[in-house]
N, C-alpha and C positions, 0 to 999 in steps of 0.2 A: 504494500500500500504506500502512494505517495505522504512523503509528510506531510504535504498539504493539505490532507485529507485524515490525517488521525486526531480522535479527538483531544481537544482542549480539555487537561488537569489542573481543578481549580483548587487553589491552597487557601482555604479559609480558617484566618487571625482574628478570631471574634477579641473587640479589643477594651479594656475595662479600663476604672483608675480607681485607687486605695480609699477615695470620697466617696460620693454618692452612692446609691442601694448596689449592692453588690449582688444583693435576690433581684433585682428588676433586670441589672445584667444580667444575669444568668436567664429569666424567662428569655430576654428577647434573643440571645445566642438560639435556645434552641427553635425559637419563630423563625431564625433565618435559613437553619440547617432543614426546616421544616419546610422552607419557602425554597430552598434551593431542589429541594429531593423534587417538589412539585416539578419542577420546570426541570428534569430528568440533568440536571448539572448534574458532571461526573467530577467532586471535591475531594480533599483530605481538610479534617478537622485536628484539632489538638486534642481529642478526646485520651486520657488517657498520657500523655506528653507534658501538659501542666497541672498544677493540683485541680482544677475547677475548669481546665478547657478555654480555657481564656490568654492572654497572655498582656502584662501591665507591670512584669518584675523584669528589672536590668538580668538577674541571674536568671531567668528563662530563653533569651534570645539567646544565644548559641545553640542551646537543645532544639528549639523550635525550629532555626534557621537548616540545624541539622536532618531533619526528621522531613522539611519540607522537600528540601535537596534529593534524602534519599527516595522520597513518593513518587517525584520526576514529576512537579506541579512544573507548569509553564506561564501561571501567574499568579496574583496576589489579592487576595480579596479581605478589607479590611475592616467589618462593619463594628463604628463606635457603640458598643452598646449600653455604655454613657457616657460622660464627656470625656470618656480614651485617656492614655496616656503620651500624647504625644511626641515624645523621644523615643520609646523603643516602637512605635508607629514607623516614625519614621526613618528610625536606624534598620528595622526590618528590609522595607523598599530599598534602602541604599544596599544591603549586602548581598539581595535576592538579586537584585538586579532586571525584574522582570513587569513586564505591566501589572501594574498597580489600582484595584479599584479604593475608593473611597467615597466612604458615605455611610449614615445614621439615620435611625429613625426618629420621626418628628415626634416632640414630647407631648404627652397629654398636660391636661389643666393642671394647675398645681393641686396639693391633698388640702381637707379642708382647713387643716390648721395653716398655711400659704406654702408648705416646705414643697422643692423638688428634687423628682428620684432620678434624674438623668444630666438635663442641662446639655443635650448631645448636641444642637447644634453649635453651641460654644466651642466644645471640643473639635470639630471638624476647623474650625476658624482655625484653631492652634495648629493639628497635626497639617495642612496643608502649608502654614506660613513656614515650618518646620522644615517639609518634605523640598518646600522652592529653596531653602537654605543651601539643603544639603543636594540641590542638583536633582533631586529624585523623580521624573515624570510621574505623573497620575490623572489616571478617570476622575470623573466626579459625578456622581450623583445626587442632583436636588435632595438636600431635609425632607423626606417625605415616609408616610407608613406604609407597611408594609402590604397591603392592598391596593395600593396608589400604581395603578398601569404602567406610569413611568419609571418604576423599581424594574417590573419586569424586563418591560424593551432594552432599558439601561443595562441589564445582568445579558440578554443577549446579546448584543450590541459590543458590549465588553470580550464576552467570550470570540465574539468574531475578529474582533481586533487582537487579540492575543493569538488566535489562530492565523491570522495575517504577521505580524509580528517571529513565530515560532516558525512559518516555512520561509519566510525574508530568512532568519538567522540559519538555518541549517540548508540553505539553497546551493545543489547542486545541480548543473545543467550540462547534458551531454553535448557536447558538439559533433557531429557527425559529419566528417566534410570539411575541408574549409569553405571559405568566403570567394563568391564567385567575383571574380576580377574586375568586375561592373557595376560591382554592389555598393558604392563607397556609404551610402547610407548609413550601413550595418555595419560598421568597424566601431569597433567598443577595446576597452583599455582593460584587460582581463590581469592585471596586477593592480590596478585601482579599485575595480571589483573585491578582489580578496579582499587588498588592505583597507579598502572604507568600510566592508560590512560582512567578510567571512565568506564570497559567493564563491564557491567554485566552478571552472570550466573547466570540466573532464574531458578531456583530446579523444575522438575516437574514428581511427580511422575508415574512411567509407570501404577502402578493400576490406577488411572485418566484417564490413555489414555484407558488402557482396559476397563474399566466400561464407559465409554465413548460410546466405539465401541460396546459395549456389550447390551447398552440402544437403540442404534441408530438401529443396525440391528433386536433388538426387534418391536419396532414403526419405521418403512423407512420413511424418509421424502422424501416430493419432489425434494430437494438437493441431498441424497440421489440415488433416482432415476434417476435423472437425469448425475449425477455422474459418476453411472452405464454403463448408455447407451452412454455417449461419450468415457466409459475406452475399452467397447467394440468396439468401430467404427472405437478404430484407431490402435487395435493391434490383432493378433491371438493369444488366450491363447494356452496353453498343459500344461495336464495335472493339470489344477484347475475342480475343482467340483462348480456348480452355488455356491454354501455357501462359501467358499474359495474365487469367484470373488467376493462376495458381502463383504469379511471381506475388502479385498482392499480397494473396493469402501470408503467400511464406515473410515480405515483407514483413507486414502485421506478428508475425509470431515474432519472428526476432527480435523487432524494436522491440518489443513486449518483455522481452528475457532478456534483451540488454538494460533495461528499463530497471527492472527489479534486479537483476547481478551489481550495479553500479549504485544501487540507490540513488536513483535520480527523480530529483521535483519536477523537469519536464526535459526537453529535446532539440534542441534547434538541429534542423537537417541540411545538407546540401539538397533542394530538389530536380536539381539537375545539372549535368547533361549524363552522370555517370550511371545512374539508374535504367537510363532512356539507352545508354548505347551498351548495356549488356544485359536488360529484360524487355526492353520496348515499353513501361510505363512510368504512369508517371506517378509520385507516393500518398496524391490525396487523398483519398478511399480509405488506405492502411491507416493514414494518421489522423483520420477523423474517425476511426475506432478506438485507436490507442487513447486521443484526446478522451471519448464518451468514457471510459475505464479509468481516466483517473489524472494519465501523465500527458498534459497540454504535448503534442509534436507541433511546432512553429517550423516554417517555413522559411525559405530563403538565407538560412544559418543567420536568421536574427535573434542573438542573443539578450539583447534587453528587452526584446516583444515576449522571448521565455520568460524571461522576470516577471515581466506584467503578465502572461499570463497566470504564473503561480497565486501570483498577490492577487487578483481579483478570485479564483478557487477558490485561496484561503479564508476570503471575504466571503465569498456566497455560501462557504459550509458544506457537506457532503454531498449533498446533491447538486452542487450548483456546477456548471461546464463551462470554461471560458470559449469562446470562437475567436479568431484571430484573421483581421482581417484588413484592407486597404479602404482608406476613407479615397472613393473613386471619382464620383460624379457628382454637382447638386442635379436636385430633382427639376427634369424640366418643366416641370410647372408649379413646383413648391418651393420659393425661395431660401424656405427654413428645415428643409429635407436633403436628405445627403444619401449618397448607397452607399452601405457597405458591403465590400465582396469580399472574395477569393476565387481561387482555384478549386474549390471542394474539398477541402479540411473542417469546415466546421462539424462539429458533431454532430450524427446521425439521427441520435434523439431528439434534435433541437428541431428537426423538418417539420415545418408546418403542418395541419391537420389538412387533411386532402389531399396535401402532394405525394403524388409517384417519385421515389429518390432515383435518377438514373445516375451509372457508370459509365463513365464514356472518351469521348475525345478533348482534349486540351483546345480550346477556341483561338489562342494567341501564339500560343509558342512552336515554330515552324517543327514541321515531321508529324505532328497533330498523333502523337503517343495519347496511349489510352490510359486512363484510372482516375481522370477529374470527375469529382462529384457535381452534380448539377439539383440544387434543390435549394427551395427556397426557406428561412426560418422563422417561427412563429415571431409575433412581435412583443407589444407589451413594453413593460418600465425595463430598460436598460442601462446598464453604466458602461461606457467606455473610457478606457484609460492608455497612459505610455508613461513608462520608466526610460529616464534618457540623462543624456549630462552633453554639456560644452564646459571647455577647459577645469574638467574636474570637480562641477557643478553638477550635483544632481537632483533631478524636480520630480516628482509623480504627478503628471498632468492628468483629469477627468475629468467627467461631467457624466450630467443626466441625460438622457433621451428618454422619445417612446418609438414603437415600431409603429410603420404608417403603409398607406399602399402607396405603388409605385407601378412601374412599368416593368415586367417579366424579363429576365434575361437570362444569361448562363453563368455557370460556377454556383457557387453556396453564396448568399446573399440575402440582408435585410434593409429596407426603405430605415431611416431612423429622421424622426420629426425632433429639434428642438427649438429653443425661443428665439433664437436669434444666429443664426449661420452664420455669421460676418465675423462674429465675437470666436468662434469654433476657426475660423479659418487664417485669422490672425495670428489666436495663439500658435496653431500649427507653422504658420509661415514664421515668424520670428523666433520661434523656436522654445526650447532643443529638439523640440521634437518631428519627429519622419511622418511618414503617411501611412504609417503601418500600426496598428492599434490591436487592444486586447478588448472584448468585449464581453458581457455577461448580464444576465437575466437580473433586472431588481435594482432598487435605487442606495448604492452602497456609497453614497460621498460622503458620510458621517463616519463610516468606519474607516473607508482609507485615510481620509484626513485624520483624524483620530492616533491610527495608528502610526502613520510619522513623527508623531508623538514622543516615541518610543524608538526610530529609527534614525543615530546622531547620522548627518551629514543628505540626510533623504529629506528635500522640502514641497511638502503638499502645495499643489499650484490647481486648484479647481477652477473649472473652465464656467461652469452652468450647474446647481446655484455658486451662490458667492460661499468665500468664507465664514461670513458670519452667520450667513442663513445655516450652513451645516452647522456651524456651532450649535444654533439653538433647539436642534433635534435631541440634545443633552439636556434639553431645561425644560421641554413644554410638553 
């Protein structure tokens, strides 16, 4: 399974101080572990690690810090459950190292003699002035109780971003191929990568993949075969010959087991000419299966359209599928509409309801080899995005759209409407960014902004809404 794709291990610090009711902390710890089990969060507690499951003593963070280490949490969730103690609050975030929520529940009326048992939002003022001190990034979630809709979305929301966050940090991308000599586009600084954020590019040479496919359709395995007969069930070829669909096939297997041998988040490929001059096609088809299973295969050995599309994956959550694809055309009669194509890589699943998917011929690229997907994708709330840099600058450009109609064409392809095309087409021209985008289902500009948060040297650049407008998806 790619990483981008395993769930998020949430480490919750239910966090108290030596004042206030220490029975009222304690109900509300287990209201949140009770809140958390609802909304099927997969957490570790301190049950059983501090005397009371709480943690508010200097001589408890080491144990705690240790015990979360060993669980393999990927973030930090920290609810005051009364006005906290705000130093080892915040000495915690600084030694985890890892996205950080924060937030408390709103206090009821005071008792009738005027005392109160909490005073949490006080505390939340403190551990945050704390955590800006000591450098610490963190979520925030509005003072609100625990029924308050806004708790929920916020606990999601969080988890998304940490899973964004967790496949950024452990990204590794095959490269298969190098850089076709024409592509100046797609040249990216793969020691700036390591050094700014740990990405690795795993070299893999395309003879490997050929000799690979070369062995495999020599001796078919049962994999193989089986391959086969699902690539046929769910689409109409033209124009492949049975040798042509079985190179597919065999394609698809091998990236599949290079895929999982490497541990790789996704693939950038060469998709041609070496494919084309010793199977006759071409690798849409294989890698818009590979993509629907998990590991994005990106086209054209574009290495940061891999990135992006990891990070929007991580964003969308298990089921979510990035497509990847070239902002082509505006719409000739919708000023504020744009095509997004390709070559037929998008994933299979994503075809519209009523469309026939065919297999077929390449419309552009001369020799007209066969295995471009042609099918159109459902529409709906979208986000596209692009991970890019000039001089060592790096920005995650996105925005919102919707899917709209359009005029029918060939390759894999969606109409996308947003408010203003000119604002879209700007930023693209001035840059850093190409013509090559990652796209994905659902309006995720709260979480990727969010999560650059979290990512030093990575700066959120939203296209459509603004910055402030995603901010306030955190507050209302």
């Amino acid at each position: 399974m790619s990483v981008a794709l395993r769930p998020v291990r949430l480490g919750l610090v239910p966090i108290s101080k030596f004042v206030f009711s220490q029975e009222d902390a304690l109900r509300y710890k287990g209201l949140v572990q009770s809140r958390l089990r609802a909304l099927n969060v997969d957490f570790v507690d301190l049950e059983g690690v501090t005397d009371d499951g709480m943690l508010f003593r200097h001589s408890d963070l080491p144990r705690v810090i240790k015990h979360l280490r060993s669980a393999g949490v990927d973030a930090v969730f920290c609810p005051h459950c009364n006005f906290g103690t705000e130093d080892v609050a915040s000495l915690l975030g600084r030694e985890m190292g890892l996205p950080y929520l924060l937030w408390g529940p709103r206090d009821e009326a005071p008792l009738p003699d005027g005392t109160r048992l909490r005073d949490t939002q006080c505390g939340l003022f403190a551990t945050s002035r704390i955590l800006q001190h000591l450098g610490v990034p963190f979520t925030y979630i509005p003072n609100c109780r625990l029924d308050d809709p806004v708790l929920d979305r916020g606990i999601q929301a969080f988890l998304q971003v940490a899973a964004v966050v967790k496949a950024f940090r452990h990204c590794r991308i095959g490269q298969i191929g190098q850089r076709n000599d024409f592509f100046w586009t797609v040249m990216v600084n793969e020691a700036e990568l390591l050094q700014k954020f740990g990405i690795q590019v795993w070299q893999i040479y395309i003879e490997d993949l050929v000799s690979r496919m070369r062995e495999l359709l020599g001796a078919p395995t049962d994999e193989l075969r089986s391959t086969l007969a699902q690539m046929r069930a769910r689409v109409r070829f033209e124009s492949l010959n049975d040798g042509q669909i079985a190179a597919v096939a065999a394609l698809k297997v091998v990236l599949s087991q290079m895929a999982e041998e490497l541990e790789l988040a996704a693939i950038s490929l060469q998709c041609f000419p070496t494919l084309q001059r010793n199977f006759g096609i071409y690798p849409c088809y294989a890698n818009s299966l590979i993509t629907e299973a998990g590991v994005p295969v990106i086209c054209e050995s574009d290495i940061h359209g891999a990135i992006t599309a990891v990070i929007l994956q991580a964003a969308a959550g298990e089921t979510g599928r990035p497509f990847f694809a070239d902002l082509t055309n505006r719409h000739p009669e919708n000023d504020n509409a744009e095509l997004l194509w390709h070559c037929g890589a998008f994933p299979l699943n994503l075809a519209d309801e009523g469309v026939e998917p065919v297999v077929g011929e390449h419309f552009i690229m001369p020799g007209a080899e066969a295995g471009v997907g042609h099918w159109r994708i459902r529409g709906g709330p979208l986000t596209i995005a692009r991970f890019d840099a000039e001089h060592g600058e790096y920005r995650l450009g996105f925005g919102h759209g919707e899917g709209t109609t359009g005029p029918e064409t060939v390759g894999a392809y969606v109409w996308m409407q947003v408010s203003d095309w000119l604002t879209w087409e700007r930023k693209f021209i001035r840059g850093p960014y190409i013509h090559h985008v990652a796209g994905i289902h659902g309006h995720l500009g709260p979480v990727l902004q969010e999560a650059c948060r979290y990512i030093p040297s990575l700066t959120p650049d939203p296209i459509e809404p603004d910055a402030e407008v995603l901010e306030q998806f955190w507050w209302r």
